[in-house]
N, C-alpha and C positions, 0 to 999 in steps of 0.2 A: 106766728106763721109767716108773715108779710118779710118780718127781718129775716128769719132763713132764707127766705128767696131772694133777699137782696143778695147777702153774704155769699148766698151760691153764682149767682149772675157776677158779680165784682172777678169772683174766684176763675171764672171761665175766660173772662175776658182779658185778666192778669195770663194765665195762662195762654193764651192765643198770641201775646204780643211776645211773651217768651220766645214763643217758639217761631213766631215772624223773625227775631232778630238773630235768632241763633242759623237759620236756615241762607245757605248761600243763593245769591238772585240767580236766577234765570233768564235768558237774552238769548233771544235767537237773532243776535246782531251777527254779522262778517266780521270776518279777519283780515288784517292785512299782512301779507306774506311776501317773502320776495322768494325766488326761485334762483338758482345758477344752476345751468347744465348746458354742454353742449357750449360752451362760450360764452354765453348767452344770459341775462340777468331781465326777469321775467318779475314783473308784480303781478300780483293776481291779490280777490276776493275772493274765502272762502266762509263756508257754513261755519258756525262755533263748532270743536268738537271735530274737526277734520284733522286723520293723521297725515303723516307727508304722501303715504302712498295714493291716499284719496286726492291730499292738494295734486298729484303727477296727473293725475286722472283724471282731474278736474281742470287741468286747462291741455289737455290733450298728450302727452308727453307721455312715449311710449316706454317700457322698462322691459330690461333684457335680465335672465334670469342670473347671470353674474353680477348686475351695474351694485355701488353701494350708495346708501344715500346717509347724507348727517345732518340731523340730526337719524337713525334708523326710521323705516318704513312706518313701523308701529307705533309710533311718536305721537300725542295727540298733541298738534301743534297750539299757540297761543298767540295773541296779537303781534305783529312785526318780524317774527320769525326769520330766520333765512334757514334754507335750504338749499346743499348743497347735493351735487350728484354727478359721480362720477363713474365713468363709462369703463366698465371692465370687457377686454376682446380677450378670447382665450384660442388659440392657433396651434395648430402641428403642425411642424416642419420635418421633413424627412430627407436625410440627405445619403451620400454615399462618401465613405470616407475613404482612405489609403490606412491601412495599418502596417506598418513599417516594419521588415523581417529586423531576427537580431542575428550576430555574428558570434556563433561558437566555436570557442577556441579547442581544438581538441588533440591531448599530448599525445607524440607518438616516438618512442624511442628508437624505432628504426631510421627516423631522419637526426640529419645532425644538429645539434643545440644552435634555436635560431630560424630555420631555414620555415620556409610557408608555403603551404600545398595547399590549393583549394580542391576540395573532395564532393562538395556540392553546393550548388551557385543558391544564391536566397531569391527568394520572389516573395513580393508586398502581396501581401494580404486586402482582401474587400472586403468592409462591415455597414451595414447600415444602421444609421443613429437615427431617430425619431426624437427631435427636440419641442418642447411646451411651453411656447412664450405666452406672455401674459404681459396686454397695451391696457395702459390706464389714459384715457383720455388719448387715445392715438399715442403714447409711447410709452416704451418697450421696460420695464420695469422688472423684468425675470425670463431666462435663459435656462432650463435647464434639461436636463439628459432623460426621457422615459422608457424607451428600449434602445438594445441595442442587439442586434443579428447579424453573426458573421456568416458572410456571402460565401468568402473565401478563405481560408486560412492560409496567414501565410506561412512563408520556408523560410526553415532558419539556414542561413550560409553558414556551412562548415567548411574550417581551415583546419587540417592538419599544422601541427607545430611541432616543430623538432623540438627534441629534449633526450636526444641522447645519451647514456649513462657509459660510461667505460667499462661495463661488463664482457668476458667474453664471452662468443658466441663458440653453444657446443652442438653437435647431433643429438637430433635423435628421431624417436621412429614416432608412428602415426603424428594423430593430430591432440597438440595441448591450446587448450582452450581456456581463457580466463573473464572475469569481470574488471574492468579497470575506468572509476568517473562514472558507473554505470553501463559502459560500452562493452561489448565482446568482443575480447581479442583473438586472432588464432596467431600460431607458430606452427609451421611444418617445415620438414626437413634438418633445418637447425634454429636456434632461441633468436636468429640476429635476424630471422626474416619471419616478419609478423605484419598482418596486416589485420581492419576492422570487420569485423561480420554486422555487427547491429551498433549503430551511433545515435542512440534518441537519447543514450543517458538518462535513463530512467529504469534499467534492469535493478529488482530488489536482490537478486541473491538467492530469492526462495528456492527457484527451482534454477538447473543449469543443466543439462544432460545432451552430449551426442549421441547422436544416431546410431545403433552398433557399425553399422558402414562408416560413419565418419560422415555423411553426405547432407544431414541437417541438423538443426540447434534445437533444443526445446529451450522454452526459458521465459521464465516471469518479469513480468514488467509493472509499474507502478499505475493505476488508472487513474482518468480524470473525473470519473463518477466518485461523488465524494459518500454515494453508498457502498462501495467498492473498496475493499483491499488491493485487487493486482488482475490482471490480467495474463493467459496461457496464450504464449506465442510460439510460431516455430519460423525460423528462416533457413534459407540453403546455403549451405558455405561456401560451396562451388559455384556461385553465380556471382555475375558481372552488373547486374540486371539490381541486384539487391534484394533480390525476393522474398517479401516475409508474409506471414500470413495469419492473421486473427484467429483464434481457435473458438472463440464465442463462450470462452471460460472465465470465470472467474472465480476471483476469493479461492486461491491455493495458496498455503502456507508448507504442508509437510511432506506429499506426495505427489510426484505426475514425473512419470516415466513411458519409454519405450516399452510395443507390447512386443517379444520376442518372436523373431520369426514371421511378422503382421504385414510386413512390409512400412506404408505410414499409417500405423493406428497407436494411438496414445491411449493410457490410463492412467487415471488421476483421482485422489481421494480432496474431498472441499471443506468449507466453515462456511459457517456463517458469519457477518460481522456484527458487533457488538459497542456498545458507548463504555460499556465498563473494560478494563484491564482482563485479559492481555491484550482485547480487541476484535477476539470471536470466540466462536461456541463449534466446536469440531463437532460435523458431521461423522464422520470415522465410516465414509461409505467408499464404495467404487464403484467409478464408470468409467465406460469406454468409448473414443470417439475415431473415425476413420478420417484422413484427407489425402487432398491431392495436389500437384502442383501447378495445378489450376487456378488454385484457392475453392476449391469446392470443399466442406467441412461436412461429416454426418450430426445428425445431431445423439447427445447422448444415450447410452444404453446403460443401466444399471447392471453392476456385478455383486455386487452388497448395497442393502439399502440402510438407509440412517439409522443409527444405534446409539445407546448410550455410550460406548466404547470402555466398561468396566469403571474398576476404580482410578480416579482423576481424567475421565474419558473427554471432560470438556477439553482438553487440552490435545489432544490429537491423537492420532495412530499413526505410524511408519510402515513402510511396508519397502519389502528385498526379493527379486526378482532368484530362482536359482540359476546355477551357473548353463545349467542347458534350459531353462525358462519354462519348466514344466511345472514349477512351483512357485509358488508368490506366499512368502513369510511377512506375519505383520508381529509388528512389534509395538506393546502400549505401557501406559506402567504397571503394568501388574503383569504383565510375561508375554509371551511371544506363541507362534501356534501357526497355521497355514490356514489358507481362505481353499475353500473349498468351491470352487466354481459351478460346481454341477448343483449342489445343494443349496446353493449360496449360503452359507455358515462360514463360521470360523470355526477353527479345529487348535483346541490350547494344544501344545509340544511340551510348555516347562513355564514355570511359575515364577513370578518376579517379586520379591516382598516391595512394595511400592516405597518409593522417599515421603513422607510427609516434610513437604518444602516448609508448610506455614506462609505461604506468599500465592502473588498471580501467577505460579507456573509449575508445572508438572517434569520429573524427569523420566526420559523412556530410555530405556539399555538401547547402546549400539551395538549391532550384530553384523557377522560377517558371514557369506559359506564357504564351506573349504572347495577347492575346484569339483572336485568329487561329486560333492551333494552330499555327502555321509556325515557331513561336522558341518557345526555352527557354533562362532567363535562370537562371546558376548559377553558384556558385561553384568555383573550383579551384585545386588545389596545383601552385604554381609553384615553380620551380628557384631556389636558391640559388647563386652561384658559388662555389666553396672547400672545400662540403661533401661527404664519400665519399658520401652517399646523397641520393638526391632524399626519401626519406620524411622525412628528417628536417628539410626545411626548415619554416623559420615564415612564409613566403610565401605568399600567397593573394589570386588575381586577379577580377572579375567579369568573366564571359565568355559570351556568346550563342552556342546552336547552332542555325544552321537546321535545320531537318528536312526540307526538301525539295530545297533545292541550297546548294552553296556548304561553305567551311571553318568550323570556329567562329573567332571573332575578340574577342582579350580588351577590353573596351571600361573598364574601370578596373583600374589596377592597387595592390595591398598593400590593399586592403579589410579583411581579417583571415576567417579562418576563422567568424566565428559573422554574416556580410554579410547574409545573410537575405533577398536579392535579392525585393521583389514587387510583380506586374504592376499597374499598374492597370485598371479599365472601360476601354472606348471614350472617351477626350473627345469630347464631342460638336461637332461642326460650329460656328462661331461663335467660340470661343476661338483655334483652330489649327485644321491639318490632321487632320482621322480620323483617330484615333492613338492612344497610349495613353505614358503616364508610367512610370520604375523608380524605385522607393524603395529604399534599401538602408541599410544600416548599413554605418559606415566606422570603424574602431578607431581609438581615438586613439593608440595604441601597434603599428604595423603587424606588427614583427616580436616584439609580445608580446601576442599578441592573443587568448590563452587568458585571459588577466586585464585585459585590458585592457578601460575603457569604450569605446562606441563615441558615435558620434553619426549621426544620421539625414539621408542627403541625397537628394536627387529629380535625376533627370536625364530626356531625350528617350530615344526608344528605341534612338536611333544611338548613345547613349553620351555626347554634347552636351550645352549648360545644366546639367552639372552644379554643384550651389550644395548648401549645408549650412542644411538647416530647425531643426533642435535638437537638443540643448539647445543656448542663445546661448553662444559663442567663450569659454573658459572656465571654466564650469561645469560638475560631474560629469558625468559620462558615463550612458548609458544603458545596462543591462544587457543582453548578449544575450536577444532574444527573439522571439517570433510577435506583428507589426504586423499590420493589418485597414486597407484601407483603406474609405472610405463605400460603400456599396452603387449610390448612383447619385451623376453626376456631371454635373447638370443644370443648375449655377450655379456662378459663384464661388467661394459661400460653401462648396459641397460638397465642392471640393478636401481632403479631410480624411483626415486617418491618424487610427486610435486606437492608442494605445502606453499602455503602465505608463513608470512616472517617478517611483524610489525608493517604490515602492511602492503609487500613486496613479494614477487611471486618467485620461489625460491628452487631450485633440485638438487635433491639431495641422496647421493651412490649409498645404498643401505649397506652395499659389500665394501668396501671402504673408505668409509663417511665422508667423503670427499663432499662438498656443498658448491652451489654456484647461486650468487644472486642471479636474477633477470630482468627485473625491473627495478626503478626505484624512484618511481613517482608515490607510494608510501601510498596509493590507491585502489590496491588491488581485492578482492574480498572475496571471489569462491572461483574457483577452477576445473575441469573436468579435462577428460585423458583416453581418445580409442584410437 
């Protein structure tokens, strides 16, 4: 018994010294530390077991919520240490700066090659920059930019520039209006006297229409909201002043027209936009706005409200005003029909077998009305033999529908999809019978007429005298697009189309194809004609 209790005692004390030596000592002795900050190199005594932020704290040394310290704050420091600490100032500066206009050049083929007109003087812009420096120890170690708000915007100085072409100059009657660089051009009188209506250089094309009076422009422009497609603007053509006006519209791609008769009230069909192809999602609505030359705008009224717009309706609807404006025809891809404003409906006229593209875009027939109102001149998708589907043929007829008796009856056939069927005026008495002309465009590649050039021909309204005006047998093609014909049709000479022609705004005598360039800045891209 005596020996177990030795054994166990030996055992206990063996064990105690283990664990004495395995165990790190303990000392509540000081540290010596050295400090720098502030210039300054600082000894100090602290507790064992002090981080840097206690040693700052412990000999008084206040800490600014940016300063840094090295070894870090949470450091548990060790004998002889240094410590360093550096002062971080963090500052805003806000200054006011000059932004400097730029100079646009801008061609104008009424002056002669060379010659410079200033049309409007530039003025420097004010922006204010708020810059964020950052002083390490009193200097300045970062400079950089955290807003910046423009005060003023400035003006860009625009210089007309000659670039006169050797075209000559012919008559003609009202007013031809074109896009050229973006800008609005007019010609009245004759082609050799033109001057600017809108210079911001940013017109897309969308939309371009005069006033039935001649008196103001409608027309789309590009926006700078990058949730925004375009923006509906109107200016006055007759002012000195430059008067344009915001219509507080946006995202128009296929419709917005004069309301007939309204004095200044527009209507317009919208999208929405979209991040995928083709870039929105047609609403296929209508509204109406009133203004003034005030710049006073109403705000919208609906005349159709959003719809899906039929088959491939993401893709838009069109819409044609009648010749006396008591009718508004829309046209989508699957057929054509009238809005009904009292109901607000649409009312189908005639069916359109739709193209299945296979792609991001839809095609809608162009239609035209005959002066009348009794006919509507349009195009449509014809049968293929061989094919499972009629969508998918590449056939496309010109075909009239009366509207008040009778079948439609196709009066050319293989035109191509982008025909553009359009009416003309009344002929007047003395040439023919009371009557009126179709211009159309004919593919020169029938059954590839998504790519194909076309060429421009005139026939009677029975579908008769059809003959091809231009381009002459041979020659490029012309690209699908919206032709004008002359406003009135008083003479000979007035037989007259306006058309683009590789980029060039061109007229061209449907009664004996006589053609004239007008331009030849290779800039030109949509044009209109009252």
């Amino acid at each position: 018994m005596r020996k177990f209790k030795f054994i166990r005692l030996n055992f206990l004390l063996f064990s105690l010294l283990v664990y004495a030596c395995g165990s790190p000592e303990i000392t509540q002795e000081n540290l010596s530390i050295s400090l720098f900050v502030d210039g300054e190199s600082i000894s100090a005594e602290i507790p064992s077991g002090s981080t840097a932020r206690d040693a700052f704290e412990l000999v008084g040394i206040p800490l600014n919520i940016l300063d840094e310290s090295d070894p870090p704050l949470y450091t548990i420091l060790k004998n002889e240490d240094n410590i360093t600490l550096t002062r971080i100032i963090e500052d805003f500066v806000i200054q006011e700066e000059v932004i400097p206009y730029e100079t646009q050049d801008l061609r104008n083929e009424s002056l002669p090659e060379g010659e410079r007109r200033l049309i409007q003087p530039g003025k420097n812009g004010v922006q204010e920059i708020t810059y964020r420096k950052i002083l390490e120890n009193g200097i300045e170690v970062s400079n950089s930019v955290v807003k910046t708000t423009i005060l003023e915007a400035p003006v860009p100085e625009i210089v007309m520039v000659g670039s006169q072409a050797p075209f000559a100059a012919v008559p003609i009657e009202g007013k031809l209006i074109y896009i050229s660089a973006g800008n609005a051009w007019l010609m009245e009188e004759n082609t050799g006297i033109r001057r600017p209506i809108v210079t911001t250089g940013d017109l897309d094309g969308f939309i371009l229409k005069l006033s039935p009076d001649g008196e103001w422009l409608l027309y789309s422009r590009s926006s700078d909201d990058e949730d925004e497609i375009n923006e509906l603007w109107v200016a006055k053509v007759n002012d000195e002043t430059g008067l344009e006006i915001d219509l507080k519209v946006s995202n128009i791609i296929h419709f917005a027209d004069w309301i007939p008769d309204s004095g200044l009230g527009i209507v317009f069909s919208s999208v929405k936009p979209s991040s995928t192809s083709p870039g929105w999602q047609a609403n296929n609505d209508l509204k109406f706005i009133n203004f003034n030359d005030s710049g006073w705008v109403s705000g919208p009224r609906t005349g159709i409200d959003e719809n899906s717009g039929g088959i491939y309706g993401w893709w838009g609807t069109n819409f044609e005003w009648s010749p006396d404006g008591e009718e508004l025809l829309y046209t989508r891809p699957d057929g054509i029909g009238n809005v009904d404003f009292d109901d607000e409906a649409l009312e189908s006229v005639f069916d359109v077998v739709p193209l299945q593209t296979g792609s991001d875009w839809a095609w809608v027939p162009d239609v035209s009305w005959a002066p009348d109102g009794d006919y509507i001149y349009l195009v449509t998708h014809a049968a293929q033999e061989g094919l499972s589907s009629h969508e998918e043929s590449p056939l496309f007829d010109l075909t009239v529908v009366p509207l008040l008796v009778g079948p439609p009856i196709n009066l050319v056939e293989q035109v191509g999809m982008f025909s553009n069927p359009s009416v003309s005026p009344h002929v007047p008495r003395g040439f023919e019978e009371d009557s009126y002309k179709i211009a159309y465009l004919k593919a020169l590649v029938p059954t590839q007429s998504r790519n194909s050039g076309y060429r421009l021909f005139v026939m009677d309204r029975d579908g008769s005298n059809q003959k091809p005006v231009f381009p002459p047998e041979g020659a490029q093609g012309l690209a699908p697009q919206d032709f004008v014909w002359a406003p009135l049709l008083e003479s000979e000479y007035n037989f007259q189309v306006a058309l683009t022609y590789q980029g060039n705004l061109w007229i061209v005598n449907t009664l004996t194809g006589q053609s004239q360039q007008l331009t030849g800045d290779g800039l030109t891209s949509a044009v209109d004609w009252k």
